[in-house]
TORPA-651986 format. One record per residue (C-alpha): x, y, z. Coordinates in steps of 0.2 Angstrom, whole numbers, plus 5000, padded with zeros to 4 digits. Layout:
<pts>
XYZ
...
</pts>
This chain:
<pts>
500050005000
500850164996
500750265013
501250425004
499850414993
498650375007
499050535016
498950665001
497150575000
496650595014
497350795015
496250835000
494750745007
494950855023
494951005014
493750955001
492450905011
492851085022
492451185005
490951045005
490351085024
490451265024
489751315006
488051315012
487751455024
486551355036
487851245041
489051375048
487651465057
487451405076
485851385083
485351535092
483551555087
482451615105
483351485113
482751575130
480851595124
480951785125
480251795106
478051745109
476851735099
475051695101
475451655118
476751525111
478551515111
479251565091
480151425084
479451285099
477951185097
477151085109
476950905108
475950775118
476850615114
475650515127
474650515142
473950715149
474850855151
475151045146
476251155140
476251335140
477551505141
477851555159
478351715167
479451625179
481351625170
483051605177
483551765164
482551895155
480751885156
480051695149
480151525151
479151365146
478651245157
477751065155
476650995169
475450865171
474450775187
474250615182
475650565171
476250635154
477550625142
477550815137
478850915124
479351085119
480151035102
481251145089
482051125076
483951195074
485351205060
487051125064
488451075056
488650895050
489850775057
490350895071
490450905090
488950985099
488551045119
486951055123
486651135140
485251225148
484251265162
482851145173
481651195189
480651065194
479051075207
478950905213
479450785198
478950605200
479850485188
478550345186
478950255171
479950385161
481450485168
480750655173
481250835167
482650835154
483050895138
483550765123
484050765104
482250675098
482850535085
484550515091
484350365098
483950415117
485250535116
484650645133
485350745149
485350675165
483450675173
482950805185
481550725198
481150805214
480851005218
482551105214
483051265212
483551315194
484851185188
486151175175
486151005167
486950975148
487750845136
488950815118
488650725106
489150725086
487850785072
488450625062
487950665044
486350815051
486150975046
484751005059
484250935076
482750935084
482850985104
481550945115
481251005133
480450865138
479250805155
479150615153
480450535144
479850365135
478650335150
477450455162
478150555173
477050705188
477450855192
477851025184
479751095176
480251245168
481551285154
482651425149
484151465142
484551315131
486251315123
486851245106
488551275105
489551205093
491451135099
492251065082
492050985066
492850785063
494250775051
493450645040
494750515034
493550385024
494450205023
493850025022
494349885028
493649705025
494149545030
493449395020
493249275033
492149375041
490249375031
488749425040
486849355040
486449325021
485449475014
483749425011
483249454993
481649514998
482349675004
482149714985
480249714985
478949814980
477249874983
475849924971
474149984979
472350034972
472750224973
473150364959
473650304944
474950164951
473649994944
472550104933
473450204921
475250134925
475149954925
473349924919
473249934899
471250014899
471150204890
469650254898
469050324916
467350264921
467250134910
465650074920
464950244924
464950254941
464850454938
463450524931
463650584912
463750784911
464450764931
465750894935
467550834932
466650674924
467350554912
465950574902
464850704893
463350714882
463750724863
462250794851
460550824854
460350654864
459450674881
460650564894
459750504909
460650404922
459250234928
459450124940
457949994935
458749874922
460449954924
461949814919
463349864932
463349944949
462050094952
461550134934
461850124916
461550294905
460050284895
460250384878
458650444873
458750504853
458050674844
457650574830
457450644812
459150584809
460050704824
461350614831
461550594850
462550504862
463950534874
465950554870
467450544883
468750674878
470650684883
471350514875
473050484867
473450394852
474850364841
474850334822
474850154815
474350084833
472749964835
471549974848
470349854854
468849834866
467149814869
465549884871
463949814882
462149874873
460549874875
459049984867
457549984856
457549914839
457350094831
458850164840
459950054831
461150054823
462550144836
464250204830
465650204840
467150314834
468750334838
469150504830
471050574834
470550754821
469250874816
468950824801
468050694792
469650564787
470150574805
469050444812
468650244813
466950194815
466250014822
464150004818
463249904829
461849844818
460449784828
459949794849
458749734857
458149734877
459549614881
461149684883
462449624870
464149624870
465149684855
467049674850
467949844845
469349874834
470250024830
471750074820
472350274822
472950374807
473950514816
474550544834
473550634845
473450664861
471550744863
470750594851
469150554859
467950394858
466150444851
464550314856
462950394845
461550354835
460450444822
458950324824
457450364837
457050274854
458350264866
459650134869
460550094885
462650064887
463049934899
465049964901
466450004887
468349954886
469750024874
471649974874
473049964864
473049784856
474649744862
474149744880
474849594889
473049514895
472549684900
474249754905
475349894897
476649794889
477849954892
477649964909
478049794911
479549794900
480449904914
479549814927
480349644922
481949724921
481649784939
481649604945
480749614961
480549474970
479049504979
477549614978
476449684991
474749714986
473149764989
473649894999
473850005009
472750125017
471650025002
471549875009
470649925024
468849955015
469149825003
468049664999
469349574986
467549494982
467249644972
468849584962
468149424957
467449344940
466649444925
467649594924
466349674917
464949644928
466049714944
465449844953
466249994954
466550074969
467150234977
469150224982
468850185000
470250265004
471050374991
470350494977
469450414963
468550274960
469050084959
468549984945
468749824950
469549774933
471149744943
470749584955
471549444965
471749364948
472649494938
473849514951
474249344951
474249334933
475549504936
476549414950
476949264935
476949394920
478249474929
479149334936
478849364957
478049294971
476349384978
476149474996
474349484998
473549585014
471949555021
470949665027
470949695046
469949875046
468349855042
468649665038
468249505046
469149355050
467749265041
468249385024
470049325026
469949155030
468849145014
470149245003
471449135010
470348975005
470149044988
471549074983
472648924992
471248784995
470748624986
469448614973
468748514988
468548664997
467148794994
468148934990
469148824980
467748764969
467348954967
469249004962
469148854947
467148924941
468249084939
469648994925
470948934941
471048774943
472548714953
472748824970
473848974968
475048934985
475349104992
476549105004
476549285009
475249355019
475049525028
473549545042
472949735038
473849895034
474450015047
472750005062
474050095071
473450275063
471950355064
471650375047
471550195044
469750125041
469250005057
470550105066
470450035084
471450045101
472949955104
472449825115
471049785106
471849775090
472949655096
471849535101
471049575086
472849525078
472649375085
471049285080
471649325062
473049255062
472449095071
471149075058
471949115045
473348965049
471748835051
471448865035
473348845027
474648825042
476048845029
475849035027
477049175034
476149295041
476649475044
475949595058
475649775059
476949875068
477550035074
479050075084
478750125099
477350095109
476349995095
477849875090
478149855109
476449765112
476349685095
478049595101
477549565118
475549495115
475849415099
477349355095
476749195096
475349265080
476749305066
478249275058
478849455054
478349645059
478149765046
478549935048
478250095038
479250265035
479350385023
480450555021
480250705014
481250825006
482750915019
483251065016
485351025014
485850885001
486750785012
485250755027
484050745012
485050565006
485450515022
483650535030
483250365020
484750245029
484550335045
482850295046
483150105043
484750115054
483450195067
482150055065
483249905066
484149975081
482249995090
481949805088
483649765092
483149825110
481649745110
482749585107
483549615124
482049695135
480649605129
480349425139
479149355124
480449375111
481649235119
482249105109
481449205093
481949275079
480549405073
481349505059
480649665051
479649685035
479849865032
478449845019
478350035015
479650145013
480250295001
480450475000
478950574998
478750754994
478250874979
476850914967
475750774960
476350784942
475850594937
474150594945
473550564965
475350544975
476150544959
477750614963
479450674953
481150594960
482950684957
484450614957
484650654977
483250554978
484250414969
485550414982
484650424996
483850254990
485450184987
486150225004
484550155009
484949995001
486650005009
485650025026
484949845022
486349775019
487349825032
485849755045
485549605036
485249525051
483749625057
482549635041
481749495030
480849605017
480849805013
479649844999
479650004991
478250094990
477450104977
478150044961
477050144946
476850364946
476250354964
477850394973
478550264961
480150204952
479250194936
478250354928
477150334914
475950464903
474450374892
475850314879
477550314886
478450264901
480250264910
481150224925
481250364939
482850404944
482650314961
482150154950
484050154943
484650114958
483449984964
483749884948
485749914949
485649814966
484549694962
485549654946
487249654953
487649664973
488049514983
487149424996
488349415010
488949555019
490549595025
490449685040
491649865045
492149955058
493050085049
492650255047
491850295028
491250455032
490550575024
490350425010
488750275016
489650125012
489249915010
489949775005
489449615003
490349444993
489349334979
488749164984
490049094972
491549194981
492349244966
491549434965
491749574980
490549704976
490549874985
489250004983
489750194988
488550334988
489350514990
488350644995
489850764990
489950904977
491750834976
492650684969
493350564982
494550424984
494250304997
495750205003
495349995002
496249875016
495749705011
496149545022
495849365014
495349424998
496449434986
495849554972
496249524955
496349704951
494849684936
493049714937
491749834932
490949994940
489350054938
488950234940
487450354944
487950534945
487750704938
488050894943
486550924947
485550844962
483750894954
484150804939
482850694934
481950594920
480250594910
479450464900
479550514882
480950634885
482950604884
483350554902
484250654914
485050544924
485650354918
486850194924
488650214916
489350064914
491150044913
492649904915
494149934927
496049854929
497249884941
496149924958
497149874974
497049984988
496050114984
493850164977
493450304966
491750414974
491150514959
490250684967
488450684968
488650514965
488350314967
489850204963
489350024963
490749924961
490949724955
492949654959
493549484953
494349384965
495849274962
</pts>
């Protein structure tokens, strides 16, 4: 190794990374915003909010103070957990004192730790406790920023338990002390390989919201196919064309509520109804069908797919004949010109009045329904697993709904979300998916509004025996041979309020409970995974029904930070943060002995922006791909802790993949998920070195004969990082794969050139030392002799 070399290196990452640290003004800038609560308004500290994390308390500015004229203070009678939070700038990977000032009017402990100040999400990071009555007291601690740019400080009454009494705050200090030189090295040592990565960490979730199933994976053109709205409704799919007088009946009607009844001017005035809006492209077939029904006279109907104004810039389908019963009829259309306003006509120039059951139109070269585009990218995604129906979805869901004719399912209201479901997209399709696409199925059942009794029946028909009644049902709808579903998930977040069938913790547990012994009656094969929460949620989960799963799921998502560098790391600090929790609750939970209950983080992302691809439908930047990326590093590095992590979702809502009407393209946070999947091994070599300010994994092949290292640097500046390797003995050839760019907010559009790609490149002669590129992921792949 040359030594000389080494320490040039590191010289220039010191100063680099300085020019790095101190380019963005907020960093330099110490935290001295109303840090002694002089500064109210509305009878409220500026720059402090009060939170109640649990039990009953209050929080208010007092005129008591140890300087000037205010302070706050917490109190509470019968036991609270009680904060004063703000939020302050500091510099990253830097050394910190926080100090401040505590008097306390008989402060009882109970379960917490009294009246203290902490940093809230630095893993318990506090001051001493002060209980009792005192006189105005002085308590502080250090600690390192690691990679923050901001901290959030809580005065806080409580402490991860209840605690009595009153205390009052002033004066808090955030001073800064010095910032680490950061020398970033690896060492491995091949001989030592952590617990295999689970390949489903690289899972994904799709969910009945936005346009993630419909309009992303699901090949239908139309909305309202079976008119759940009213024609002529405001912001309705559909609106009256002609003369024709459109009036929405329920008696007779062929799906859901009512059909539209078309009564006809006659005299040879055409009427009907049109959906506007559609895109087309010139030379491509499209094909559907049409439901009808009407009075002999009304016939015949012509439906038109017409992509100009003029006369030559339609195609027309005649239905010849109705009659009272509805009839179904084939469409087929073939566009002359791209457009992307053609519109589908349904009229007549007869008299009477005829009646339209449902409508479809697709591209003809939908897979069995599907967008062959999106499952192009899909496949090359290569998930191994999907999560689906949902979501705050599933709650309000009968997947009954889902079930044979698709034309004769009802529509519904979204029960969760905006919009309305069709129920084109059911337990079939997504099995049919799970195989087009080449991955095993996740289903969740619902425990909101849901019974036992509706899950044990969807388990039954989609895993049981012709012999079985749901089993004879699944083969009348075209399956045949049971579909063996391994993965099963018992409801979708009951710990929030917002969830349908929402319910206290103690009851939801028991409520836990029954589902899961029920459903393993029906097939005792299945892996079942909870809901979960850290903190309190997790805690009872773990404790009262640990003996009811295989796996807890957990859910976070992050938004967009203000500083680059917090922005990409929010993602691996959150799933360093959630395997830490459960690693305690290895240790300080009696149930969990002897048991090996490993985290299903079945949600997680970034999520922040403008809707620009529909409901949720989110834009992603490159920042946004590193932050992914060191989130997969996250995995790896705590391979031990989680058995699946599926991002959420897959298709324009927050998702990997972004599609319009006719074109689609992976997201910028998609590159990165397929780089791993494609070429990172499966067992970890753990490190104790130092890689900051880089987020670092390694991890061998199964075969032994390929080290790969990923490196994500959140730098503006290219970096070397030096590489000490003990028992493997590199060849010195491989390949690198890079995603990186000047610009953070670059990003990529379907249709357009893309913004940000995955170079692809060979390497010789690497020995002791990794290239970084700024702005950057370097995924490296290294033969071994």
């Amino acid at each position: 190794m040359d030594h000389t070399r080494n320490s040039s290196t590191s010289i220039f990452l010191c100063v680099a990374f300085a020019l790095f640290l101190f380019a963005d003004a907020s960093y330099a800038a110490d935290a001295t915003s109303n840090l002694s609560f002089e500064t109210v308004e509305n009878d409220a500290p500026e720059s402090w909010v009060f939170h109640h994390w649990n039990g009953e308390g209050q929080g208010a500015i007092a005129d008591v103070a140890h300087s000037g004229r205010h302070s706050v203070v917490l109190s509470s009678e019968k036991g609270g957990d009680l904060s004063w939070m703000g939020d302050f700038p500091v510099r990253p990977f830097s050394k910190y004192r926080l100090s401040g000032w505590i008097k306390t009017e008989d402060i009882q402990a109970g379960t917490g730790l009294g009246a203290l100040f902490n940093m809230h999400g630095m893993a318990r990071l506090h001051t001493p406790a002060v209980t009792g009555t005192r006189d105005w007291t002085q308590i502080e601690l250090t600690f390192e920023t690691l990679d923050r740019t901001k901290v959030q400080v809580n005065c806080l009454l409580g402490g991860w338990g209840l605690s009595t009494g009153k205390a009052w705050f002033d004066d808090v200090k955030l001073e800064w002390i010095s910032t680490m030189e950061l020398n970033p090295s690896l060492s491995l040592d091949g001989k030592k390989t952590g617990e295999p990565v689970s390949p489903y960490i690289y899972g994904q979730f799709i969910e009945h919201l936005g346009r993630c199933i419909y309009g992303g994976i699901w090949a239908e053109m139309l909305e309202d196919r079976k008119f759940f709205d009213a024609v002529d409704q405001e912001d309705g799919a559909w609106q009256t064309l002609g003369s024709a007088q459109v009036k929405m009946v329920e008696t007779g009607s062929y799906v859901g509520r009512w059909s539209p009844l078309v009564t006809l001017p006659g005299g040879g005035v055409a009427g009907g109804i049109v959906q506007k809006n559609l895109a087309v492209r010139k030379g491509d077939e499209y094909v559907g069908r049409i439901v009808l029904a009407g009075s002999e006279h009304a016939a015949p109907v012509d439906v038109s797919l017409v992509w100009g104004e003029g006369p030559d810039t339609r195609e027309t389908i005649r239905i010849e004949s109705l009659s009272s019963d509805f009839k179904k009829s084939p469409l087929r259309f073939k566009a002359e010109a791209d457009s992307d306003d053609a519109r589908l006509e349904i009229v007549s120039r007869g008299q009477g009045a005829f009646m339209i059951g449902t409508v479809s139109l697709m591209p003809a070269d939908n897979v069995d329904g599907m967008r062959p585009d999106t499952l192009k990218l899909l496949k090359e995604l290569n998930s191994p697993i999907y999560r689906w129906p949902g979501g705050n979805f599933v709650s309000g869901y009968d997947w009954r709904d889902g079930i044979g004719d698709p034309d004769k399912r009802p529509p519904r209201k979204n029960p969760a979300w905006l919009g309305i479901e069709h129920n084109d997209f059911g337990l079939h399709e997504f099995m049919h998916f799970c195989e087009e696409v080449g991955t095993e199925p996740l289903i969740v059942v619902n425990s909101g509004l849901g019974s036992t009794e509706l899950a044990v029946d969807e388990i039954e028909y989609v895993n049981g025996t012709t012999d079985s009644k749901m089993g004879r049902w699944r083969a009348e709808n075209g399956h045949k041979a049971p579909y063996n579903v391994k993965w099963w998930g018992i409801g979708n977040e009951m710990y929030g309020d917002w969830q349908l069938g929402h319910i206290p913790l103690e009851e939801y547990v028991k409520k836990n409970n029954e589902f899961a012994d029920a459903m393993r009656a029906v097939d005792p094969k299945v892996k079942l995974i909870a809901v979960g929460a850290v903190g309190d949620w997790s805690k009872a989960m773990l404790e009262h029904s640990c003996g009811h799963m295989d796996y807890l799921s957990e859910h976070f998502y992050c938004g967009e930070e203000e500083s680059l560098i917090s922005h990409i790391y929010s993602i691996p600090n959150n799933i360093q943060r959630i395997a830490d929790a459960h690693r305690e609750y290895r240790q300080s939970i009696p149930a969990l002995k002897g048991k090996d209950i490993r985290i299903a983080l079945d949600e997680w992302n970034y999520w922040y922006g403008p809707h620009l691809y529909g409901e949720l439908g989110v834009r992603y930047y490159l920042k946004d791909a590193l932050g992914v990326a060191a989130g997969l590093n996250a995995f790896i590095r705590n391979s031990e802790m989680y058995i699946m992590a599926n991002y959420a979702q897959t298709v324009n809502v927050i998702g990997c993949i972004k599609t319009t009407q006719t074109d689609a393209c992976f997201a910028t946070t998609g590159l990165a998920l397929k780089l791993y999947r494609e070429e990172f091994g499966s067992n970890p070599l753990p490190f104790d070195s130092d890689t900051k300010p880089l987020d670092v994994a390694a991890a061998l092949s199964d075969d032994g004969k390929t080290l790969t290292v990923g490196i994500v640097n959140p730098t503006q500046n290219d970096l070397d990082i030096p590489l000490e390797l003990k028992d493997i003995d590199l060849a010195g050839n491989g390949k690198l794969w890079i995603i990186a760019g000047s610009d953070p907010m670059a990003f990529n559009e379907p249709g357009k050139k893309p913004g940000v790609v995955i170079e692809e490149q060979k390497v010789s002669g690497i020995t002791n030392q990794l290239k970084a590129p700024a702005l950057g992921l370097a995924l490296y792949a290294l033969e071994i002799r």
